[in-house]
Each structure stands twice: as structure tokens, then as C-alpha cells.
C-alpha positions in Angstrom: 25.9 51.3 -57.3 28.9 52.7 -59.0 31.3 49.8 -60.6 34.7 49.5 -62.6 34.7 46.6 -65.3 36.7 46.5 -68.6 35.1 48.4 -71.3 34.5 45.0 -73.3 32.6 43.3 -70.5 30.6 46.4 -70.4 29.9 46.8 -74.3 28.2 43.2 -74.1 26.0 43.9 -71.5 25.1 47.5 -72.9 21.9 47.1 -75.2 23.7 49.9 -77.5 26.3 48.5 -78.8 26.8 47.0 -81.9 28.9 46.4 -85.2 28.2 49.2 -88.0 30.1 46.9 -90.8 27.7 44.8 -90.6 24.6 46.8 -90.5 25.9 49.9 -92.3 29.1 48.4 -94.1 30.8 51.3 -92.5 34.0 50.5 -90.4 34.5 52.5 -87.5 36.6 52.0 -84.6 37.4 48.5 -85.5 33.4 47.2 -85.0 33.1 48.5 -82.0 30.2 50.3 -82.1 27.4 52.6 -80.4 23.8 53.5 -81.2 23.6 55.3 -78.4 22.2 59.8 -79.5 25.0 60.8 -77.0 27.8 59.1 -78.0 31.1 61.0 -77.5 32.7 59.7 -80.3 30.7 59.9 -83.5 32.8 59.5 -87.2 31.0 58.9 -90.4 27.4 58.5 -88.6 28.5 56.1 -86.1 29.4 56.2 -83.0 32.4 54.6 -81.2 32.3 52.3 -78.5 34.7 53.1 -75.9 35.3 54.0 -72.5 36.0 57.8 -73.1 33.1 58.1 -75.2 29.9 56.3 -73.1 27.2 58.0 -71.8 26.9 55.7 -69.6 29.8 56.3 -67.6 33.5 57.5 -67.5 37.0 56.3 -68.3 38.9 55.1 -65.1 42.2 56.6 -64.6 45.0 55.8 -62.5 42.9 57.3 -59.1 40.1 55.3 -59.8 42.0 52.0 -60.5 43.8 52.5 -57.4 40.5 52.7 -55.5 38.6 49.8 -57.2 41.1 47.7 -55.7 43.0 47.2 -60.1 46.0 47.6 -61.9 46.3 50.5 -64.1 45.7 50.2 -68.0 44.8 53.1 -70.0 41.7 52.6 -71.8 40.6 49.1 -70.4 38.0 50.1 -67.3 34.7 52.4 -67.4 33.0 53.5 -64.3 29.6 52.8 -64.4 26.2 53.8 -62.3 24.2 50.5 -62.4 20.8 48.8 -60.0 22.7 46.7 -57.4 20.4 43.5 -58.5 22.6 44.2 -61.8 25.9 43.5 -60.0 28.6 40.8 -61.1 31.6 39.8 -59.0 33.0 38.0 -61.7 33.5 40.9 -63.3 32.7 44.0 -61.8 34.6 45.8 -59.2 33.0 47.8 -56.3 34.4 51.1 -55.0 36.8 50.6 -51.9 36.1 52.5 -48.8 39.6 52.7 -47.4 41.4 55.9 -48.3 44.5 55.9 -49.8 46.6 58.7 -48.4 46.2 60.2 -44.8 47.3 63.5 -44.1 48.1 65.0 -40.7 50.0 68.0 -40.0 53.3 66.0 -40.1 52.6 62.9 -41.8 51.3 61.4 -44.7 50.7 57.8 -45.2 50.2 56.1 -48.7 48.6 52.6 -48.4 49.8 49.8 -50.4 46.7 47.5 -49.5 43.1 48.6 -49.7 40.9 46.7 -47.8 41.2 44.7 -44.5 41.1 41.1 -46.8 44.1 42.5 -48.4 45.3 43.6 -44.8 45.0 39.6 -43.7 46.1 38.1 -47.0 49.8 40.0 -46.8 49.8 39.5 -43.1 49.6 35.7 -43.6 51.6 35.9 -46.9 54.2 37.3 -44.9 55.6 34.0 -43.5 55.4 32.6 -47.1 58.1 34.9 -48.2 55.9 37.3 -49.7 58.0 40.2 -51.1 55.8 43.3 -51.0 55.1 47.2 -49.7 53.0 47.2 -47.5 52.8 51.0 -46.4 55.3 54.2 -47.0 54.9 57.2 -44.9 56.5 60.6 -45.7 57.6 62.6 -42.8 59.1 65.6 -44.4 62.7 64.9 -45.4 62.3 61.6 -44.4 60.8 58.4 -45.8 59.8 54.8 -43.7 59.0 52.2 -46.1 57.4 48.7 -44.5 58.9 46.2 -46.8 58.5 41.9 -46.7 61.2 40.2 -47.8 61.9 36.6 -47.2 59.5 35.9 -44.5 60.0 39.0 -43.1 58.3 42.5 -42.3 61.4 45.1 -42.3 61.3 49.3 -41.9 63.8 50.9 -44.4 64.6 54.4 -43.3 65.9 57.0 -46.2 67.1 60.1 -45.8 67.2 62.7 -48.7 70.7 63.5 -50.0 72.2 66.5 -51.2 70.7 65.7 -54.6 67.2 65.6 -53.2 67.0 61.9 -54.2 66.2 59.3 -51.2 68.7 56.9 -49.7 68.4 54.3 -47.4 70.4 55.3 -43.8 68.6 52.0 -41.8 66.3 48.6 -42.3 65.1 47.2 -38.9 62.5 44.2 -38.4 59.1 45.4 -38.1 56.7 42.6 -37.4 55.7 44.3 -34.3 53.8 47.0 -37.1 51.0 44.7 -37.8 51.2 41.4 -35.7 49.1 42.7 -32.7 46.7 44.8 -35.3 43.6 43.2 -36.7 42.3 45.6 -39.3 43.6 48.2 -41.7 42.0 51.2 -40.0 44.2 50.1 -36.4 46.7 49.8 -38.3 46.7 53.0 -40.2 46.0 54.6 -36.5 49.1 52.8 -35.1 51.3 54.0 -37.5 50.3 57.8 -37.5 50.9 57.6 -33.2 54.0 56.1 -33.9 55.5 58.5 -36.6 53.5 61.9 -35.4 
């Protein structure tokens, strides 16, 4: 099964990694270290331990960070292959299923939550005052942005100006957008029949 962790998590379960100042007296990479023949990052006879260089896996970037459901941080996450007995969710990650951008002929829709738990939680956070975006969708020359504020689920409309930058021409209440809907994908589907 293919998991994101951080790259220090991963280096302690990894049974090639180790520190060559001790063993070698050679200091590489400040001690973080890899034994590993197909290292990607090999100085002085020793190969470095990080999430660029693993054989193991790949460095997450901002894509895959977005689709694990984590905040961007350059460097921090691999993306490992590992046996599904072998999974941690303390500290691993599994892929989401939800995609993050729907495209139509007229619309596209970029998704601000990635799961239908994260669908419920800002549903119910909504009456806590949860400030948040929920969902934008571009429709040519003009934007709808789903926006709670104070308790409240509000539709900002901008329009782009003469300087091609986006400016806000109307905010209505929107609670109507997700009260009736029980999971993301109904909700992504009500959205595109409303804005087609």
C-alpha cells in the first residue's frame, strides 16, 4: 500500500540507515545516513539519508501532500510502497481517493476538503464559528468562493477587473450548499448542476 510519513519516521523503520560518524568517523549529511547500493546521494563513500535520495520511495511534493490529506513542507514526507500488515496510523498517511479538481466543459472545481470525515467535521464546525474554504469554483471570468465565517456558510462572488485581478461584486448565505448533502461526492455533484 503506498503511504506518506516524514522522512525521519521512515529512516527509523528502514533497516538501512544509519550514522557513518560513528562507524566510519566520516560526517555526512549531518548523521543521517544510508547503506543502502542505490542510494541517490552518495559523498565520500556514504550515502545520504533523505527523502530525494531513497530507493525506497520518492520525495512528496505539493500534489502529493495535498492528496495524503498534509500540509506542505519541502523535504519532510517520502512516499513509500510498503505490506499493508506494515501500516501505522500514528504515523503514516494513506492516499485519498477524492480528486481534487473537476473539470467540465465550463467549470472547474477545487476542493478544499478531501474526504467525506473532513466533509462532516467542517459541516459541524460550521456552527462553531469555524472560519474556512470550503470549495472555489472557476467559471471563466468568474470566481464563487464558499466561505464560513462566524457561524456561517457565505458565497463570495468576484468578478475580474480591468487589471485581470479578482474582486468581490457579491457575498450571499449559502448553507443551503451543504446542509441537505451527506457526502463529498453529492456535494461536488450539486455544485457542478448548480454552476454548469
Amino acid at each position: 500500500m503506498k503511504v506518506l510519513m516524514e522522512i525521519g519516521i521512515w529512516s527509523g523503520l528502514c533497516g538501512y540507515f544509519y550514522n557513518a560518524d560513528d562507524e566510519k568517523d566520516i560526517t555526512m549529511n549531518n548523521g543521517y545516513n544510508c547503506k543502502h547500493f542505490e542510494c541517490g546521494h552518495i559523498e565520500l563513500g556514504v550515502g545520504g539519508c533523505h527523502a530525494g535520495a531513497c530507493p525506497f520511495g520518492y520525495e512528496a511534493d505539493e500534489t502529493d501532500c495535498i492528496n495524503f490529506g498534509v500540509e506542505y513542507e519541502e523535504a519532510a514526507y517520502i512516499v513509500v510502497d510498503i505490506p499493508e500488515e506494515d501500516y501505522c496510523e500514528d504515523c503514516m498517511e494513506i492516499q485519498k481517493n477524492v480528486p481534487q479538481m473537476a473539470d467540465t466543459a465550463k467549470i472547474k472545481l477545487e476542493l478544499f476538503v478531501a474526504s467525506n470525515d473532513e466533509f462532516q467535521k467542517f459541516k459541524n464546525a460550521i456552527a462553531d464559528g469555524l472560519d474556512n474554504t470550503l470549495a472555489i469554483m472557476c467559471h471563466g471570468d468568474i470566481h464563487y468562493e464558499l466561505y464560513a465565517e462566524n457561524g456561517k456558510l457565505n458565497l463570495y462572488t468576484s468578478e475580474k477587473n480591468d487589471d485581470g485581478d479578482f474582486e468581490t461584486v457579491d457575498k450571499t448565505y449559502a448553507s443551503e450548499y451543504v446542509d441537505d448533502v451527506e457526502n463529498l461526492e453529492a456535494f461536488v455533484q450539486k455544485l457542478i448542476r448548480l454552476f454548469l
